[in-house]
C-alpha positions as CSV (number, residue, x, y, z in Angstrom):
1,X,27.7,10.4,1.8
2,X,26.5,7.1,3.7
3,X,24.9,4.7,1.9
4,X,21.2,4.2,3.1
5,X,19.7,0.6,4.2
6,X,16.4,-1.2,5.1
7,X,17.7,-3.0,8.5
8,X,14.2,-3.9,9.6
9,X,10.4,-4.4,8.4
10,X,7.5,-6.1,9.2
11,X,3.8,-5.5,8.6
12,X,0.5,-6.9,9.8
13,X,-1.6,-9.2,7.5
14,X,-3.7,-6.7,5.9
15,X,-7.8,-7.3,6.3
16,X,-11.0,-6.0,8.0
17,X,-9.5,-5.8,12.0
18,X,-12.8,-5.2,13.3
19,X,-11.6,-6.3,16.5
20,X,-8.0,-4.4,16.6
21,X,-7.4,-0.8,17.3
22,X,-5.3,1.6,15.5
23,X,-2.4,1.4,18.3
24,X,-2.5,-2.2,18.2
25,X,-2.0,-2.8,14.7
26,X,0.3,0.0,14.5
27,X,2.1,-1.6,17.8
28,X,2.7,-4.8,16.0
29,X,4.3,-3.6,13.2
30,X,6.7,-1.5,15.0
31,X,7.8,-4.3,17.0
32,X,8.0,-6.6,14.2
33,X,10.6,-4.2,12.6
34,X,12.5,-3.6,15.6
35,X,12.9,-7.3,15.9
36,X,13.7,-7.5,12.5
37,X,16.6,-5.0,12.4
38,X,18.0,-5.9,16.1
39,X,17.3,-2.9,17.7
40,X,15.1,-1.2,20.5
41,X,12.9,1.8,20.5
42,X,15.6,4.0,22.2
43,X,18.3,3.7,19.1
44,X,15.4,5.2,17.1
45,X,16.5,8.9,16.2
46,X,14.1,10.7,13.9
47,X,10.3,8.5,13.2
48,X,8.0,9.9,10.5
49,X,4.4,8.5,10.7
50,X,2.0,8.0,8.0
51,X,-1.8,8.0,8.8
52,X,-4.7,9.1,6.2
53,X,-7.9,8.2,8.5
54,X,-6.9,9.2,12.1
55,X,-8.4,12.3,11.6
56,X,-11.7,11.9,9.6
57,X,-12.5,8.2,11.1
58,X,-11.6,8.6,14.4
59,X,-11.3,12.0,15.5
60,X,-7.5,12.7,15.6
61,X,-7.0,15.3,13.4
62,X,-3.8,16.5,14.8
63,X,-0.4,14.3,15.9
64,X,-1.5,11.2,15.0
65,X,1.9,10.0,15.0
66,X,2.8,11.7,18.8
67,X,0.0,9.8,19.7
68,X,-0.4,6.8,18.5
69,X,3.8,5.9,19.0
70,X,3.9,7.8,21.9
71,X,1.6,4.9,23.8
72,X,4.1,2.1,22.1
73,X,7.1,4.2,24.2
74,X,8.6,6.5,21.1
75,X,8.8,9.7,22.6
76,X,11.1,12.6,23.2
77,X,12.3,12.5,19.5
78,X,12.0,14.4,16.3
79,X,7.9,12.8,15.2
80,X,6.6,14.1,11.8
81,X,3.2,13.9,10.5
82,X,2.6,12.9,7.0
83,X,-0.2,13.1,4.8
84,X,0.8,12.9,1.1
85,X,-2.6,10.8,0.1
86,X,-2.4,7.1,-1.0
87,X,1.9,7.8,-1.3
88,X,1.8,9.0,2.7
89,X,3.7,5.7,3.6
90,X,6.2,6.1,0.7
91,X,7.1,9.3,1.1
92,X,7.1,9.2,5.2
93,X,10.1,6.8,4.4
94,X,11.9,8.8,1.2
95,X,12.3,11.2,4.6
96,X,13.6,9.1,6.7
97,X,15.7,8.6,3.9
98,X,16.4,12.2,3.4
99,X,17.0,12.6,7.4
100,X,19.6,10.3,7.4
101,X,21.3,11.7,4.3
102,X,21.1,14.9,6.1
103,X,22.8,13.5,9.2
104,X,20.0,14.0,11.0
105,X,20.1,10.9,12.5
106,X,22.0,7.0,11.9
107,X,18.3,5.4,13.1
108,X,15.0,6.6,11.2
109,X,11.7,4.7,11.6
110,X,8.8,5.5,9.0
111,X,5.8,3.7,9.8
112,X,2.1,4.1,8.4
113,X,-1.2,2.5,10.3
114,X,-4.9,2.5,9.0
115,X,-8.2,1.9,10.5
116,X,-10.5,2.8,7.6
117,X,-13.4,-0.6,8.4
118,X,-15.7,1.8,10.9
119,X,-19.1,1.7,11.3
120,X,-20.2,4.5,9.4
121,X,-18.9,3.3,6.2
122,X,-20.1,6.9,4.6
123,X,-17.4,8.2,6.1
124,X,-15.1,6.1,4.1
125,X,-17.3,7.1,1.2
126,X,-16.2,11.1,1.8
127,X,-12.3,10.1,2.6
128,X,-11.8,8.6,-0.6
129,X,-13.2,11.3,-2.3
130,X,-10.3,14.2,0.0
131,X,-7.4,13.3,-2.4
132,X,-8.2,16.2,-4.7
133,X,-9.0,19.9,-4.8
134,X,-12.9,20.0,-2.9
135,X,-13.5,23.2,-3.6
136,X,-13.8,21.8,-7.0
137,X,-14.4,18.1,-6.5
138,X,-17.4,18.1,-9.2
139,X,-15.8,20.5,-11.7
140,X,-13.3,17.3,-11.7
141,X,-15.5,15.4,-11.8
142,X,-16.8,16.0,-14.7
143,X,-13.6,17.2,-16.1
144,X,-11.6,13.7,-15.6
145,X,-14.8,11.6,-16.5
146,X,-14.9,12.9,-20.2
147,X,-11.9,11.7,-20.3
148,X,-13.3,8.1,-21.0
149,X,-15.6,9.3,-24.0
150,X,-14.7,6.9,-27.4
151,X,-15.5,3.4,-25.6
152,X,-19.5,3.0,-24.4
153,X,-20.2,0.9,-21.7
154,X,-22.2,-1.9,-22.0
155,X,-26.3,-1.8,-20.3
156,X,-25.6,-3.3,-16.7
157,X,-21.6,-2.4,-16.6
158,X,-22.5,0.2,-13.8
159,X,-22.6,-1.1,-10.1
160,X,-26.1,-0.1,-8.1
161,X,-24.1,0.1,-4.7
162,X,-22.5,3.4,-3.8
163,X,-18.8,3.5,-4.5
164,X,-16.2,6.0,-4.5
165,X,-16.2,8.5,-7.6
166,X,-12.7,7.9,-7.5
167,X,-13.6,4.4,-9.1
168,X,-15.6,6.2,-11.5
169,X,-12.2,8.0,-12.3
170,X,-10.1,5.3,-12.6
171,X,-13.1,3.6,-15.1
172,X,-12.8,6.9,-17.4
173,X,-8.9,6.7,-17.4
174,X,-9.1,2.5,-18.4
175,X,-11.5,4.0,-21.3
176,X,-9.0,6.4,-22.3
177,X,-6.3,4.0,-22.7
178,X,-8.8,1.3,-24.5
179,X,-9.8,3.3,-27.3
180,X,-6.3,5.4,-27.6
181,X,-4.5,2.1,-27.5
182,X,-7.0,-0.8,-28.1
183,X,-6.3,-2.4,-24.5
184,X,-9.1,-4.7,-24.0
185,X,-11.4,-5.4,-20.9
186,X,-9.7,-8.6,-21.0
187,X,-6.1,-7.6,-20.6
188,X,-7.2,-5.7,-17.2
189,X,-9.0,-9.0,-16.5
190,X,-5.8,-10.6,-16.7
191,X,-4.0,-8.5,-14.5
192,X,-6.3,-8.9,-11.8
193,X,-6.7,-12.3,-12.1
194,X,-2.7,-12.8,-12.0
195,X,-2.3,-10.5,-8.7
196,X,-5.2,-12.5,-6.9
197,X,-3.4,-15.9,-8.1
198,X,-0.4,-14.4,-6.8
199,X,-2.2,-13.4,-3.3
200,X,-2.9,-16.8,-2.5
201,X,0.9,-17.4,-1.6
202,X,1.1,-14.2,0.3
203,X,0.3,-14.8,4.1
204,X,-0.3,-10.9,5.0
205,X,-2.6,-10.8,2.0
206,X,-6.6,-9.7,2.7
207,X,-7.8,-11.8,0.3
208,X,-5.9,-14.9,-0.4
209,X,-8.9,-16.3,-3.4
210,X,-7.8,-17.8,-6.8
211,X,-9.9,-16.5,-9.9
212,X,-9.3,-17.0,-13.3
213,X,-9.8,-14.4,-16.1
214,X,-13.1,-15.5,-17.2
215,X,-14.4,-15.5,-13.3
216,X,-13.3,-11.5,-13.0
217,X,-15.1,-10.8,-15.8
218,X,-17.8,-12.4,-14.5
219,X,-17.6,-10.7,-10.9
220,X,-20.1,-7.9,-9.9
221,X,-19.1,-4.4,-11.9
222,X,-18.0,-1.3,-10.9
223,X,-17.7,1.1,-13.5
224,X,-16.7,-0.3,-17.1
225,X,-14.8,-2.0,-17.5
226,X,-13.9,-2.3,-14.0
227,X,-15.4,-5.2,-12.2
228,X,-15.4,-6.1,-7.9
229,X,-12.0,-7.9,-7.6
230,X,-10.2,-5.5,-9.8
231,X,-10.0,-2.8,-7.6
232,X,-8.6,-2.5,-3.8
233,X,-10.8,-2.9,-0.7
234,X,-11.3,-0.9,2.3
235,X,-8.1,-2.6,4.2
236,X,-6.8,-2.2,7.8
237,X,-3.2,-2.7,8.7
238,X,0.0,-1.6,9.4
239,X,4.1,-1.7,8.0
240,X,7.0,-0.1,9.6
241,X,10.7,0.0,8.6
242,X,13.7,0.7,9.8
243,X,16.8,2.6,8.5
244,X,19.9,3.1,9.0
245,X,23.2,5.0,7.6
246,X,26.0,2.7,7.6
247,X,27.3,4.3,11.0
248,X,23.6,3.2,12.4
249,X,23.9,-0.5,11.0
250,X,27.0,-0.8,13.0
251,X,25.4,0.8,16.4
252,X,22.8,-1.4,16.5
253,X,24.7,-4.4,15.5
254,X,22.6,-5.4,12.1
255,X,22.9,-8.5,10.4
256,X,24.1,-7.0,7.2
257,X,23.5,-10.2,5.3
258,X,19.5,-9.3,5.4
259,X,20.1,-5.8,5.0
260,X,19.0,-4.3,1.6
261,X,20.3,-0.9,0.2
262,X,18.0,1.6,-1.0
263,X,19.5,2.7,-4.0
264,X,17.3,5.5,-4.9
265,X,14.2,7.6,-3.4
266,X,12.6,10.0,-5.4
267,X,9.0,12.0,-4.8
268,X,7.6,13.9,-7.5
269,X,4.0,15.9,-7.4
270,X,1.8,16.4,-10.5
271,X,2.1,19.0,-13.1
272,X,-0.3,20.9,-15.5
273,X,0.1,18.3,-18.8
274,X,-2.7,17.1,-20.7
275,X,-3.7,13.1,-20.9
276,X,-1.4,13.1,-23.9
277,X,1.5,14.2,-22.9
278,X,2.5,11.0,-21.6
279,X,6.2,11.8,-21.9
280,X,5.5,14.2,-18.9
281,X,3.9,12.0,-16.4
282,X,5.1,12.2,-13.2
283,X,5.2,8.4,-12.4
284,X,7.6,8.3,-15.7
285,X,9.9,11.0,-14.7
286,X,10.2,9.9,-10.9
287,X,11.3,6.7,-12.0
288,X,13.9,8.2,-15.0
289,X,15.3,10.1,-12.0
290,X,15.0,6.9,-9.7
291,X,16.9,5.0,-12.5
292,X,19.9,7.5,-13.3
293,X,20.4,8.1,-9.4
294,X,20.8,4.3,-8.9
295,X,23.1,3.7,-12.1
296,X,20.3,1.2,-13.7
297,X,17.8,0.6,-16.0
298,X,14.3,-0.6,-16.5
299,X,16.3,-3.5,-18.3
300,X,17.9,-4.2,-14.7
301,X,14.8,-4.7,-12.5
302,X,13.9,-8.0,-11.6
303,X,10.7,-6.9,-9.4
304,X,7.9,-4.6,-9.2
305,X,5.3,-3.9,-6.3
306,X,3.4,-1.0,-8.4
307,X,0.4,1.1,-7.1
308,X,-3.0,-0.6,-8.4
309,X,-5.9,0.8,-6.7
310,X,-7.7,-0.3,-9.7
311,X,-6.0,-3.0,-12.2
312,X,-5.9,-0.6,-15.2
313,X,-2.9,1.1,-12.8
314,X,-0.6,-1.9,-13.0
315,X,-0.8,-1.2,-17.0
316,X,-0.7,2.4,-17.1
317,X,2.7,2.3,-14.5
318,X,4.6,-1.1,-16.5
319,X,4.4,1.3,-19.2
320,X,6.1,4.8,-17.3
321,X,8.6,2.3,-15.7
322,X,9.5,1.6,-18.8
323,X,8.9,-2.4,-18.9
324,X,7.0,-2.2,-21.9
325,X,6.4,0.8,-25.0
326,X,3.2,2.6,-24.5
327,X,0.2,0.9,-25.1
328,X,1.7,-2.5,-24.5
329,X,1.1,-2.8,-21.4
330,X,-2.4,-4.7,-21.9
331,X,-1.1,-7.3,-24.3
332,X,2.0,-7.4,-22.0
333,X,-0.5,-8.7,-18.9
334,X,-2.3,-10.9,-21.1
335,X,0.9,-12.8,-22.2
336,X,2.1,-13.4,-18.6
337,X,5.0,-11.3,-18.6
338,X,4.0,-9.9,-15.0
339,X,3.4,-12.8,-13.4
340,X,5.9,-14.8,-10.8
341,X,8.0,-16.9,-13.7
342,X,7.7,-14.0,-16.6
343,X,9.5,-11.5,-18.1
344,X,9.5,-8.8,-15.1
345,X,7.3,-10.0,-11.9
346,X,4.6,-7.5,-11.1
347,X,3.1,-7.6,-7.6
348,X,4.3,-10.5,-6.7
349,X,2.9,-9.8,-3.3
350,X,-1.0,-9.9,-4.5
351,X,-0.9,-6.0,-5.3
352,X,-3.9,-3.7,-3.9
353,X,-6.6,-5.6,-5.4
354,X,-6.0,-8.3,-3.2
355,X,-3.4,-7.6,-0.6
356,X,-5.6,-4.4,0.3
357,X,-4.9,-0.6,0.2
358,X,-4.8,1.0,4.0
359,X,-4.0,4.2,2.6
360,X,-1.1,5.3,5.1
361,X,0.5,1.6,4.9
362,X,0.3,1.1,1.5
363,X,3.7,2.1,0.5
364,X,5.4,0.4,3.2
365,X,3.8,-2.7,3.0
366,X,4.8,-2.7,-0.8
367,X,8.7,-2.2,0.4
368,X,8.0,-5.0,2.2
369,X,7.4,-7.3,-0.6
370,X,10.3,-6.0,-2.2
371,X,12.6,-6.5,1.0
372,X,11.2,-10.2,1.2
373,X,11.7,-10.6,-2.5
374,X,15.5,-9.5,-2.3
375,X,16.3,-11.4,0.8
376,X,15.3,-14.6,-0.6
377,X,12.3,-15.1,1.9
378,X,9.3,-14.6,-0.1
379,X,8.7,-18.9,-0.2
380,X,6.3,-19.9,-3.0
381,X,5.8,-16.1,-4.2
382,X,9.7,-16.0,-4.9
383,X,11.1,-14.5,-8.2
384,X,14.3,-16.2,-8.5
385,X,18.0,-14.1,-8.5
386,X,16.0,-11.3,-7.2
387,X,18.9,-8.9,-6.9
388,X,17.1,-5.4,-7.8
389,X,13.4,-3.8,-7.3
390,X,11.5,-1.5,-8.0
391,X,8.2,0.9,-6.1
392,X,6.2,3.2,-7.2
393,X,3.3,4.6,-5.0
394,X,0.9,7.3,-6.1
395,X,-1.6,9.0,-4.1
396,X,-4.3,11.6,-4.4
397,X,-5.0,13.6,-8.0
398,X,-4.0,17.3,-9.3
399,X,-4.9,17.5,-13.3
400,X,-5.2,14.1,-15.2
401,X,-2.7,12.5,-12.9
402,X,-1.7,11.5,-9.0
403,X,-1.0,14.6,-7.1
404,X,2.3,12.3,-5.8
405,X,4.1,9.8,-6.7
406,X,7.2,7.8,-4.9
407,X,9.3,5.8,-6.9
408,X,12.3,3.5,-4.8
409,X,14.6,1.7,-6.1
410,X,16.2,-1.5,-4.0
411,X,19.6,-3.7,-4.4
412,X,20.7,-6.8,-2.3
């Protein structure tokens, strides 16, 4: 079977496009990966599209991706529609992947696009709040909030402002961890203070703002023990890749030097396990498949771009990627073994809390950090002898955990 690469990627700089359409963004991404591998629209053989928000924000509820890449002149092919919650770009391009595998195709093109700052910012409110089963959205509610019962929050540790009760979530999950384990408000201080210091070397970054620990702390809260800039903003944007079979790299004439080899691509949805069967987690089997298809270890990595919609998930995922034992995550963060110059690099790229999360994008635009990082390219962000990275993307909730998760694994 062909080995699979990354030939081309590019993304937009992640922000509030008020200006911008959905085509537009989406348009410049494609073109910056078509540029980037060599190759024109018409050696494109199979595309999958991610896109969360076409429907509920601006109407499109059905072929988004016909649509929307049939006005940037992809047409007449094979164009799939994927909606897989926050993983939707990831696992648009685990099938490419799998197309090409399948012989499908030599060319794939995933591509996700998001244009989630509208003015009815309600709207946002109620599409955050999809990735789940509605028909029993306060039953888990109420379910998934116990779950942070053992730690009190302090009086004034609740935001006034409406925010998603997805944050809520993620709040009762950081509890959880803090009174199983004893991770402190702190150590998820200090990872969000590390992947905004990181940020402000990142170019395609939305926010691009030094804090220190003490100064996230100090920001605005959310839910406890969350505060403002530890958790993701409400990001447009857009990242595209394309991949090829080694039969395709040699069609369209690739420069194989920049070309990076996806050495495993695994999805994985959630199961029925209870908060303590960490063992079971999805996000840790997805990547213990991920590892034994690749031939490597968590020992092996030398970069991660991990899914933190809320900083308490870069903990919770160092410790199913097996960087750390459970529960050391926290102390871990505090001690700068994530950070650009530690132990393992951890968003290196800024990660959601400052780079931004437009849904769809999300998981392409972490590959691209990852690409960057392995090429050599990545400038004052660069983790030195990068030679093999890791992703893992998660989207959406089924039980006490995502609904999916995509874990890749690149090698230069």
């Amino acid at each position: 079977m062909s080995d699979i690469y990354i030939a081309g990627i590019s993304m937009t700089v992640f922000g509030r496009h008020f200006e911008r359409s959905l085509d537009d963004l989406a348009g410049e991404a494609l073109d910056g990966a078509l540029k980037d591998a060599g190759c024109s629209k018409e050696d494109i053989g199979t595309a999958f599209y991610a896109g969360i928000t076409n429907g509920p924000l601006q109407g499109q509820f059905a072929i988004p991706g016909q649509v929307v890449l049939g006005k940037l002149g992809v047409d007449g092919i094979p164009i799939y529609n994927i909606d897989n919650g926050c993983a939707a770009g990831s696992s648009a391009f685990a099938l490419a992947v799998q197309s090409l595998k399948a012989g499908v195709t030599d060319v794939a093109l995933a591509i996700g696009a998001e244009k989630m700052n509208v003015e009815d910012k309600l709207s946002v409110l109620k599409l955050m709040e999809a990735g789940w089963d509605v028909s029993r959205a306060d039953e888990n509610y109420a379910r998934l909030v116990k779950l942070g019962e053992g730690v009190v929050p302090p009086e004034g540790s609740e935001s006034d402002k409406p925010f998603s009760r997805f944050m809520s979530i993620y709040a009762a999950l950081c509890r959880n961890h803090m009174a199983k384990w004893g991770t402190t408000q702190r150590q998820i201080a200090a990872v969000s203070a590390k992947n905004h210091q990181h940020s402000v070397h990142n170019p395609w970054s939305q926010f691009r703002k030094s804090f220190t620990i003490d100064e996230v702390l100090g920001s605005p809260p959310i839910s406890y023990p969350l505060t403002l800039p530890m958790c993701a903003p409400v990001t447009d944007g857009s990242a595209a890749a394309i991949i090829c079979t080694e039969e395709g790299l040699k069609r369209i004439g690739a420069d194989r030097s920049r070309c990076i080899k996806v050495a495993a691509s695994v999805v994985r949805s959630a199961s029925s396990r209870s908060i303590d069967q960490h063992e079971l987690n999805l996000a840790r089997l997805a990547a213990n498949q991920a590892y034994e298809i690749a031939g490597l270890g968590p020992s092996d990595m030398h970069v991660a771009e991990v899914h933190d919609a809320a900083a308490m998930g870069e903990i919770i995922q160092v410790e199913n990627l097996g960087f750390v034992e459970m529960g050391q995550g926290g102390p871990a963060a505090e001690r700068g073994d994530f950070t650009i110059g530690g132990r393992i690099p951890v968003n290196p790229s800024g990660g959601l809390e400052s780079k931004g999360h437009p849904l769809g994008a999300t998981g392409i635009g972490q590959l691209y950090e990852l690409v960057t990082q392995l090429r050599g390219e990545a400038g004052p962000r660069q983790v030195e002898g990068a030679r093999h990275a890791i992703q893992e993307n998660g989207g959406g909730n089924i039980g006490v955990e995502e609904a999916a998760v995509a874990i890749h694994i690149l090698t230069k």
